[in-house]
C-alpha positions in Angstrom: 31.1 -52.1 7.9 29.7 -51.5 11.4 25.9 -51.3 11.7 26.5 -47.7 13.0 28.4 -47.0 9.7 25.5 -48.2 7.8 23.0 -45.9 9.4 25.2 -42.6 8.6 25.9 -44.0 4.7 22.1 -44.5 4.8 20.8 -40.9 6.8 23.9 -39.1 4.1 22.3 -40.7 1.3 19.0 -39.7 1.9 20.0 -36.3 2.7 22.0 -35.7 -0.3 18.6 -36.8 -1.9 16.7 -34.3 -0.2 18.7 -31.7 -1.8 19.4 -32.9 -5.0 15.7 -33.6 -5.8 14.8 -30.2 -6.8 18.1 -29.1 -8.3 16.7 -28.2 -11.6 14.7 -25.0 -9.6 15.6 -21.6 -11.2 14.8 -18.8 -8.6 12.7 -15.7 -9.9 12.5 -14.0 -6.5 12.6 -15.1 -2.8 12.3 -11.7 -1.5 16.0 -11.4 0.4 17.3 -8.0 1.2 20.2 -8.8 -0.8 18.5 -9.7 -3.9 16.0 -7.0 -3.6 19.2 -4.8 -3.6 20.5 -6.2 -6.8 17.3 -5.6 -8.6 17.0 -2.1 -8.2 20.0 -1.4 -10.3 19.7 -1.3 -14.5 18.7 1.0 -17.0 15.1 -0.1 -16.6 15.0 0.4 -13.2 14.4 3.2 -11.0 13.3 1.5 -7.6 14.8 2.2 -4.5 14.7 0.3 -0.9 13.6 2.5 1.9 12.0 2.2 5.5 14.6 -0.3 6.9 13.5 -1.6 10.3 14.1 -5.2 11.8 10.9 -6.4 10.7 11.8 -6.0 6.7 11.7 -3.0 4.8 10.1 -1.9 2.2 10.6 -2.0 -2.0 9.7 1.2 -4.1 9.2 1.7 -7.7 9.2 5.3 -8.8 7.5 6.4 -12.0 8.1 10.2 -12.8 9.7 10.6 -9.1 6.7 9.4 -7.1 6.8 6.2 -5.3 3.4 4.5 -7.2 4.4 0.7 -6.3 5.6 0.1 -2.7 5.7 -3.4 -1.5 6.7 -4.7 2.6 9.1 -7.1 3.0 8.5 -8.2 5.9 10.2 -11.5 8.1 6.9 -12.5 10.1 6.0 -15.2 7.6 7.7 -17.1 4.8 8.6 -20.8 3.4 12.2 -19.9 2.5 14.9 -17.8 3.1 13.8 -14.7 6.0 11.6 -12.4 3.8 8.5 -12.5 1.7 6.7 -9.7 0.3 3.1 -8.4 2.1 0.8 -7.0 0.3 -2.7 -6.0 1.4 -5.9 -6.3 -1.3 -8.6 -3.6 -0.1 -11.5 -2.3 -1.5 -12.8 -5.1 -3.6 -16.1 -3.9 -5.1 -15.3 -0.4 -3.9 -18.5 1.0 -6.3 -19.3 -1.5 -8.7 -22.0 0.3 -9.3 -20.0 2.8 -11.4 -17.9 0.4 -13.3 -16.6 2.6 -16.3 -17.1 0.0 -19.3 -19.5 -2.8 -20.6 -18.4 -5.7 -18.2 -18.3 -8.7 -20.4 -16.5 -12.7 -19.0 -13.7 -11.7 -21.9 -12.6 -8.3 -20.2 -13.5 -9.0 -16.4 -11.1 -12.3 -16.5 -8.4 -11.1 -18.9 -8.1 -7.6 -17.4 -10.0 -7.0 -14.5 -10.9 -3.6 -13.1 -8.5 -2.5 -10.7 -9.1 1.3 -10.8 -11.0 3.4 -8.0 -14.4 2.4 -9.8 -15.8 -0.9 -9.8 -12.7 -2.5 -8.3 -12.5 -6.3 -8.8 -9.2 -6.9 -8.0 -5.9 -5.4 -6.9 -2.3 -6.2 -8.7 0.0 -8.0 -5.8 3.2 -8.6 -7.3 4.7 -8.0 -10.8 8.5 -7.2 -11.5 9.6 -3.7 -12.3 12.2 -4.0 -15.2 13.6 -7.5 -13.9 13.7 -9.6 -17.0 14.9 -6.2 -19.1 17.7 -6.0 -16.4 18.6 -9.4 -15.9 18.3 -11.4 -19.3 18.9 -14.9 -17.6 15.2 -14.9 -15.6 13.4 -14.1 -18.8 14.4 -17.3 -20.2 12.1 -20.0 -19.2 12.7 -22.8 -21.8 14.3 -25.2 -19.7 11.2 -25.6 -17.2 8.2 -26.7 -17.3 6.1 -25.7 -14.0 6.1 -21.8 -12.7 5.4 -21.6 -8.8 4.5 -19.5 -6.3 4.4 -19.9 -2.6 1.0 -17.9 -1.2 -0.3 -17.4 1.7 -4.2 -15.3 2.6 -4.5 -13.8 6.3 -8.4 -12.7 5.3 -10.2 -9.4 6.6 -13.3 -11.3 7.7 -13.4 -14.4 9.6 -16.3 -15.5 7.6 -14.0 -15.5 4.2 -12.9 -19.0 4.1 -11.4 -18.9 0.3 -9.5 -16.3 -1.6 -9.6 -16.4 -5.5 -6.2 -15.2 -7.1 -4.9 -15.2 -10.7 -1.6 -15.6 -12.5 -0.5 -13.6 -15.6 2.5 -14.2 -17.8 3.4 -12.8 -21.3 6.2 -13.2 -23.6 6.9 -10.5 -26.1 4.0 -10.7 -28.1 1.1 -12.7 -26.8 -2.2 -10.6 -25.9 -4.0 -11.1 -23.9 -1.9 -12.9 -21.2 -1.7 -16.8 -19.9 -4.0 -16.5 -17.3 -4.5 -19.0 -14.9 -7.6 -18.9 -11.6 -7.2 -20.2 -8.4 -9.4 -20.3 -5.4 -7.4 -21.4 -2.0 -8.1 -21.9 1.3 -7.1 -19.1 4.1 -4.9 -19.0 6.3 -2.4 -21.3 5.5 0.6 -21.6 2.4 -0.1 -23.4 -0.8 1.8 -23.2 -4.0 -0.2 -22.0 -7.0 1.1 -23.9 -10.2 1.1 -22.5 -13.9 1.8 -25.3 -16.6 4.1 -23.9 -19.1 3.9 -26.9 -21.3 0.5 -26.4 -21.7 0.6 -22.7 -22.4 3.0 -23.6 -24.6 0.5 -25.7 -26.6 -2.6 -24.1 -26.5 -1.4 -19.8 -26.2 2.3 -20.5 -28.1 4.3 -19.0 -24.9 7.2 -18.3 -25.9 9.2 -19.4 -23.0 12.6 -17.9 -24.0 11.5 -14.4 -24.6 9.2 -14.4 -21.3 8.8 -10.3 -20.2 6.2 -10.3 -17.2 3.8 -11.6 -15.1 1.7 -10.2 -12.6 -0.4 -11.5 -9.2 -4.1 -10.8 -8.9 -6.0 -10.8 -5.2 -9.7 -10.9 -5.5 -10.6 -10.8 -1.8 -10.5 -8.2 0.7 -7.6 -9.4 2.7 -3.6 -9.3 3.1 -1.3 -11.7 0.6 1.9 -13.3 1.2 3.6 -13.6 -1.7 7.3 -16.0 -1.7 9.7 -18.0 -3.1 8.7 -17.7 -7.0 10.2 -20.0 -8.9 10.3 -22.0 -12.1 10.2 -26.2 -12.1 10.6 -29.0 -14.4 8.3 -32.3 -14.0 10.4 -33.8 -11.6 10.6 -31.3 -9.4 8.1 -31.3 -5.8 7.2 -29.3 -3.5 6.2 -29.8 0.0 3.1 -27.3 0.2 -0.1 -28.4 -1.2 -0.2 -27.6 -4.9 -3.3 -25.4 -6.4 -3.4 -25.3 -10.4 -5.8 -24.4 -13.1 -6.8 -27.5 -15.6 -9.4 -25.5 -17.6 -8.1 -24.8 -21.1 -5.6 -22.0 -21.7 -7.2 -21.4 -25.3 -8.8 -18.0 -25.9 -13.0 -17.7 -25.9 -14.2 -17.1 -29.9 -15.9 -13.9 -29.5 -18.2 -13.4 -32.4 -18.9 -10.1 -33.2 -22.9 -9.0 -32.0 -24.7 -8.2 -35.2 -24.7 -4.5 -36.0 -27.4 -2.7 -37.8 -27.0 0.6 -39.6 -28.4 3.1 -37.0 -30.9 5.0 -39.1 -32.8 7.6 -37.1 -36.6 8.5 -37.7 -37.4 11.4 -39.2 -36.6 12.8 -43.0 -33.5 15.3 -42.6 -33.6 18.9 -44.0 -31.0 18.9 -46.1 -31.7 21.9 -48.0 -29.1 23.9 -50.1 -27.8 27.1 -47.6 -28.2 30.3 -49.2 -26.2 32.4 -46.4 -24.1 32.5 -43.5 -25.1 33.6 -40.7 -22.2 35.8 -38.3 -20.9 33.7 -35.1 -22.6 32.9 -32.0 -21.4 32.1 -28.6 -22.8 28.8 -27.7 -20.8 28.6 -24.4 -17.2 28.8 -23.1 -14.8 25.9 -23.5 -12.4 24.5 -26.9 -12.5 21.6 -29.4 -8.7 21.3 -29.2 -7.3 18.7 -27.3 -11.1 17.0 -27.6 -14.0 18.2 -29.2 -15.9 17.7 -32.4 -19.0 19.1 -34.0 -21.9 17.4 -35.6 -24.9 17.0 -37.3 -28.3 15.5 -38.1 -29.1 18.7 -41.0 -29.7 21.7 -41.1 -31.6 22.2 -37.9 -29.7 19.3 -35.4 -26.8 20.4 -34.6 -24.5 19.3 -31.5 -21.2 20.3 -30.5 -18.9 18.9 -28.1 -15.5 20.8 -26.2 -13.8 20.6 -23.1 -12.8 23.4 -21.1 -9.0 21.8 -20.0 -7.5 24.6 -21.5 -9.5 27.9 -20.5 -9.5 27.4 -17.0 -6.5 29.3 -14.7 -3.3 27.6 -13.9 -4.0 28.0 -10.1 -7.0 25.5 -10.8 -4.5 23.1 -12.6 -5.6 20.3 -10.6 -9.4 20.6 -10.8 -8.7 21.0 -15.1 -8.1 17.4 -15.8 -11.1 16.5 -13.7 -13.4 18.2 -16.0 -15.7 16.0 -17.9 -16.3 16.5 -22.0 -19.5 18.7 -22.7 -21.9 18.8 -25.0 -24.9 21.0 -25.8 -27.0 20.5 -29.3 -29.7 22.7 -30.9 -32.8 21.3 -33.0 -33.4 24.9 -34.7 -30.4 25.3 -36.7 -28.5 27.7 -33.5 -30.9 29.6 -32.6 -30.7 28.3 -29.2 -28.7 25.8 -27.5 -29.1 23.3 -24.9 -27.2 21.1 -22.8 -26.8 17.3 -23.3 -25.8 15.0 -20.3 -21.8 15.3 -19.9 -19.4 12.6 -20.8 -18.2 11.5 -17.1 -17.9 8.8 -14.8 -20.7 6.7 -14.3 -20.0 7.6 -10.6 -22.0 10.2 -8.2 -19.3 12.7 -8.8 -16.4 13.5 -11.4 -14.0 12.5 -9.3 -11.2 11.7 -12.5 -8.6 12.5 -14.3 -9.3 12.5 -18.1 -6.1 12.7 -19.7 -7.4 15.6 -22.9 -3.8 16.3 -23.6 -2.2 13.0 -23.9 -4.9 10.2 -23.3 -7.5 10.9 -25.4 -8.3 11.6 -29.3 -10.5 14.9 -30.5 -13.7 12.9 -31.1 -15.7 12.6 -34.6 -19.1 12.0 -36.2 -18.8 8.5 -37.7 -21.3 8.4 -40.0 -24.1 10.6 -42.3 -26.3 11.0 -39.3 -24.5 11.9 -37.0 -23.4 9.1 -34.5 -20.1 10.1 -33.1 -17.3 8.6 -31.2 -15.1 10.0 -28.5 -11.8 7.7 -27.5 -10.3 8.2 -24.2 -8.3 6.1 -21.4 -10.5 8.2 -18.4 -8.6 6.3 -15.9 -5.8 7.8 -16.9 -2.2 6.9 -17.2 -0.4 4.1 -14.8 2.1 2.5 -16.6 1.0 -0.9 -15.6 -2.1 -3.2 -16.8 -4.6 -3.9 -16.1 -4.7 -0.2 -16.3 -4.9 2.1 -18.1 -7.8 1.1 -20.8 -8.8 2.6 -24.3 -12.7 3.2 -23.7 -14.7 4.6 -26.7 -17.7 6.8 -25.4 -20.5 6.9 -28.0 -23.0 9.4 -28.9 -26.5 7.8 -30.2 -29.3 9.9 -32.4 -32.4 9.1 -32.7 -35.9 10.8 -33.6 -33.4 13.3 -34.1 -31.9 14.2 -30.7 -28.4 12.6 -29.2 -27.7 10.9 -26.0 -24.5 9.7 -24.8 -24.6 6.2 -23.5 -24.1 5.8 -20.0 -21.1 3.3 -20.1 -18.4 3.2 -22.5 -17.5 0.4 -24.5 -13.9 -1.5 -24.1 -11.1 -0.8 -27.4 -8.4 -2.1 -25.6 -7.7 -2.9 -21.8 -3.8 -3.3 -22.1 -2.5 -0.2 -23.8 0.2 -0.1 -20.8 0.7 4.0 -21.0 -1.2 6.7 -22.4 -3.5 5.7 -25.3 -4.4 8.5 -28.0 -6.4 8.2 -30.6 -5.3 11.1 -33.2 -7.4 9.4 -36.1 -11.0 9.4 -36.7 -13.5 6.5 -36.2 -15.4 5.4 -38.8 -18.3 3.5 -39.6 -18.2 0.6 -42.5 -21.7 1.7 -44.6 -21.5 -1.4 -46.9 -20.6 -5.3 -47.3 -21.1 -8.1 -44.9 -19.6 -6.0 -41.9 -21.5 -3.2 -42.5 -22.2 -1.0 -39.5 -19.2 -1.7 -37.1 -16.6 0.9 -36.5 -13.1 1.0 -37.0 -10.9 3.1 -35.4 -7.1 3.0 -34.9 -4.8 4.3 -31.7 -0.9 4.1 -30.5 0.7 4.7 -27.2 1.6 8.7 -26.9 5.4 9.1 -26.4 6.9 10.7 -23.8 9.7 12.6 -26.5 
């Protein structure tokens, strides 16, 4: 064999190498026209591609006609293939000031807010009825690594990092795997999830994997590509950013409750009459309203007007908050509580009454009540919509609302109702914590 000969055996060698190296990869998306095509169809799908140009085009998912999800394909930068998806994260902190629940490390890192108050993150990428589609990609068993090429073009010059974070579920874990990353700018790194060690620590169950979602914390636009699934063996040729804190979830002990007991001795005096009906104000208890009461002379009722306003002020009816008025002289006059709203300077929100939220009830002899509701109403995709409970306190006799609702659930993916009342647990060793139960509200 000539030397020549040698040198071509050797160069073929080490190219059939190069390729054969990663040969185990198993492709979840590289953004191509052609695949994006074949992932619209199915009878989970209703996503369309629109707004081709020669600079990409653009992915839709429709939910109830409207074009909610619309992500650029675009050909400017990539690691493989022509296309990878653009996405731009705005808005970060947009008034977290008016954050609409008890921010606690549990909720902010498993389901941060992504709404319009107290944003802290925005969803990139998540598949739209892929792995229902396309049973093949939902079966991860034979890997053991989950990548994703990224890439941060930031909005200031002075942001240097960008912190990001992966989700994936199977069909039953809650909350998510949920891996945290902090990259540099400007340039492509892979992010890394280890699947053996979800598997370990969070059970994954890699055959019946369903979704998995993208989180950008910084103000700034995301490159998203070649998302794939690895085995140990397997390299890649960007630098590689993973998560080595433990996947194990945080044991949340419960905060001690205490019976809330107001001051004061109640009149709880036999009735001897009833007295004819007075009008207290305009507005109904039906979708959400309840009445309650301390005794005979506190009193409190609480209604929404959703249904008595005219149909030409449809819009303006679901942004009307709950009301309440109460009365410490047994009726005889009336006045007005503050309103269950946003925390926010205006009630800029759609409260789902109809389909999103429960009636409301006094959970206990004195008169502490409950109102369930998912406020930010209905998206279809977590980390929205959330099951918030608002509670109404009394004591010395008197009610106030508190001025942020408490978290039930942030991951009821549609609309939440709660058609059951919420009670309080008056005796034993959990005495004073409430119970309440909820389901998703069908669309039949």
């Amino acid at each position: 064999m000539t030397k020549e000969n040698k040198i071509i055996l050797t160069l073929l060698i080490v190219f059939i190498g190069a390729i054969t190296t990663n040969a185990s990869i198993k492709m979840i998306t590289g953004f191509e026209k052609s695949e994006m095509e074949s992932k619209i169809t199915g009878v989970y799908s209703n996503n369309q591609i629109t707004e081709i140009t020669d600079s990409g085009f653009t992915y839709s998912a429709y939910v109830g006609g409207i074009p909610l999800y619309r992500w650029a394909i675009r050909n400017d930068i990539k690691t493989e293939g022509t296309n990878a998806l653009r996405y731009k994260v705005e808005y970060i902190g947009y008034n977290s000031a008016y954050h609409t629940f008890n921010w606690t490390p549990y909720w902010t890192y498993y389901y941060p807010t992504a709404g319009n108050w107290g944003r802290q993150a925005m969803p990139i990428m998540y598949p739209h009825g892929w792995f229902e589609n396309f049973p093949s990609l939902r079966d991860w068993s034979q890997h053991t690594k989950f990548w994703i090429d990224v890439y941060v073009k930031p909005a200031a010059v002075s942001l240097t990092s960008a912190k990001l974070q992966v989700a994936i579920e199977d069909e039953d874990i809650t909350p998510p795997v949920m891996r945290q990353y902090n990259i540099p700018v400007n340039s492509w790194v892979t992010l890394e999830v280890n699947l053996k060690q979800a598997v370990a620590e969070r059970k994954l169950k890699l055959s019946e994997i369903v979704n998995f979602w993208v989180l950008g914390f910084a103000n700034s636009t995301v490159h998203l590509d070649n998302i794939r699934l690895a085995q140990d063996s397997d390299t890649t040729s960007l630098p590689t950013f993973k998560d080595s804190a433990s996947m194990a979830l945080p044991v949340l002990q419960p905060i001690s409750t205490v019976n809330p007991v107001p001051q004061g001795k109640p009149n709880r005096t036999a009735l001897s009459t009833i007295t004819a009906p007075i009008t207290i104000d305009s507005g109904m208890l039906v979708p959400s309203g309840f009445i309650g009461a301390f005794d005979n002379d506190h009193l409190f009722v609480t209604f929404n007007r959703f249904q008595g306003m005219a149909p030409a002020n449809a819009a303006l009816r679901m942004k009307q908050p709950l009301l309440t008025v109460q009365s410490s002289n047994g009726g005889a006059s009336w006045g007005k509580m503050d309103s269950v709203r946003y925390p926010g300077p205006t009630p800029n929100v759609k409260w789902n009454f109809d389909h999103g939220s429960g009636r409301g009830n006094v959970v206990d002899m004195w008169g502490n009540s409950a109102w369930v509701s998912n406020t930010q109403g209905c998206t279809g995709f977590t980390p929205e919509p959330r099951q918030h409970v608002h509670l109404f306190d009394i004591a010395d006799t008197s009610w106030s609302i508190r001025a942020v609702a408490s978290m039930m659930d942030a991951d009821v993916r549609h609309c939440g109702h709660s058609s059951s009342p919420i009670i309080r647990q008056r005796f034993g060793a959990k005495a004073g914590r409430l119970w309440a139960s909820y389901g998703n509200h069908g669309r039949m």
